[in-house]
N, C-alpha and C positions, 0 to 999 in steps of 0.2 A: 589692185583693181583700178583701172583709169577711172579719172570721173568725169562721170555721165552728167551733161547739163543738162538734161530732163531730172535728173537726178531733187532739185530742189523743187522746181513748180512741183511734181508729182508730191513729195512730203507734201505742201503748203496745202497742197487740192486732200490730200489723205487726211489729214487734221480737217479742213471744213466741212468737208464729206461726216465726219466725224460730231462738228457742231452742230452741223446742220439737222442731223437726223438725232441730236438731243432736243435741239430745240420742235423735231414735229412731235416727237413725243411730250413735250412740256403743251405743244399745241392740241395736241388729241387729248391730254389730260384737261385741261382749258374747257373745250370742247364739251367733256362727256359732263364736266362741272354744270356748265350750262342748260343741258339737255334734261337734267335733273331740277334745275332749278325750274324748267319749263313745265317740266312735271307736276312740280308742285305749286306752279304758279308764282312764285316767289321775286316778282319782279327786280327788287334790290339784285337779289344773285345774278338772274339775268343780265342786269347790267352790268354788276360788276363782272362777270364774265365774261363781257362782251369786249369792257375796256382791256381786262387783261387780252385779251385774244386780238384784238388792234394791235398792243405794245409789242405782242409775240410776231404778227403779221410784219410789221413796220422794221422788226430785228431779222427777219429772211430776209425782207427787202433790202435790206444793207447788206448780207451775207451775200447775195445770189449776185450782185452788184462785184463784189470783192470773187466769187468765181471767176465770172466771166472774166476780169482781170487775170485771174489764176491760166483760165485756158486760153487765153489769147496768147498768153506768153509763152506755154508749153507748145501751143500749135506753132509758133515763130520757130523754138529749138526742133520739134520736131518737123519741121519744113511743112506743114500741114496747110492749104491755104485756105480762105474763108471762105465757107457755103453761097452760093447765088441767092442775090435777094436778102442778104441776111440772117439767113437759117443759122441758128446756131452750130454747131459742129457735133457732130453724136459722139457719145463716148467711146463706141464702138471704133468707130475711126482713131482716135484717139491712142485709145488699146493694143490695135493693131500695129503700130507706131511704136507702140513704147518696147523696149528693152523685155524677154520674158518676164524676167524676177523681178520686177516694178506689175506686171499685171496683175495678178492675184490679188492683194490686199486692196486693191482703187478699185477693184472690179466689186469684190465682197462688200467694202464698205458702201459704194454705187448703188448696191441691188439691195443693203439695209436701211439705206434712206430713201429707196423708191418704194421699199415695200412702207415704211413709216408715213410716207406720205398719201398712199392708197387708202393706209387708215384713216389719214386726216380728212382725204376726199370723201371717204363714205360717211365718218360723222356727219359733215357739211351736209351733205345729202341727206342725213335722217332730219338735222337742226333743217333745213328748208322745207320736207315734208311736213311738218310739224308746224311752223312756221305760217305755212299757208293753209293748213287745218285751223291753227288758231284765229287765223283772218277772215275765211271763212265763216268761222262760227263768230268774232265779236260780230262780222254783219250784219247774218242772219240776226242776232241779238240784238243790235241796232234796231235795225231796219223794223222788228215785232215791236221794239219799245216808242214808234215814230209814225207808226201806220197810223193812218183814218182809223177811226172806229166802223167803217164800213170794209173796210181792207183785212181785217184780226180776224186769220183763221184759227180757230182749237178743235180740238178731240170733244166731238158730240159722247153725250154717256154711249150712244150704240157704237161708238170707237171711229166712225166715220167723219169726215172733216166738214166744219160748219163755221159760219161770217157769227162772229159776236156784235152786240152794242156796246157801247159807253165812250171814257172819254181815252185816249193816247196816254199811255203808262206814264211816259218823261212829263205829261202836262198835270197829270194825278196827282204825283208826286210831288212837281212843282218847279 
């Protein structure tokens, strides 16, 4: 078989492909750690969760850095030239380019690390729902603990909403 100089980018990209979507997995686990600890209020876990999930963040940001090097160089072999404006290059184009017997496995790995990363986007999504519920409520909390005592609504006994006296909880307390 001659050898094909797509032949090595293509490995180099199937091995990242590869790390890449270990590490969203290590990212979604991260992730779900978190959302748990949020649960339970557990501040400590939260942060440490949070730092881990930085270190995990900051190690794609190196990986996806070291792609682009990967498919710059495969698109030069495969005469592929670069998007207007910048756009990166779809892998589809890519694909299409390459050799049959090189597609299949970059293709498969391609579609397990987009699907990995869909899970990572949907965590993120429940963590900022959550997020801004919790913000929400210290508010509200605040803001009941700081009010005028002219301002302090409560639940009258007939369930209906009524202005209390006295003094602002945070100044009660002291």
């Amino acid at each position: 078989m001659p050898d094909n100089p797509a032949m090595q980018p293509v490995l180099e990209l199937s091995a990242l492909f590869g790390e890449l979507t270990a590490l969203q997995e290590s990212l979604h686990g991260v992730i779900t750690i978190k959302l748990e600890a949020m649960r339970r209020s557990d501040v400590d876990g939260m942060l440490a969760a949070s730092h881990r999930e930085g270190e995990l963040a900051a190690k794609a940001e190196q990986l996806d850095e070291i792609r682009k090097q990967i498919v710059s160089r495969l698109c030069m072999v495969l005469g592929i030239a670069p998007e207007a404006g910048g756009r990166p290059v779809r892998l589809s184009s890519i694909l299409s380019r390459l050799d049959p017997s090189l597609r299949p496995r970059l293709a498969q790995l391609a579609a397990a690390l987009r699907e990995r990363m869909l899970k990572v986007a949907e965590a993120n999504r429940v963590v900022e729902l959550v997020s801004r519920e919790m913000l929400a409520h210290f508010k509200a909390l605040f803001a009941a603990m700081t009010q005028d005592e002219e301002n302090v609504e409560v639940y009258s006994a007939a369930g209906g909403a009524t202005r209390t006296g006295g003094p602002r909880v945070l100044d009660a307390v002291g």
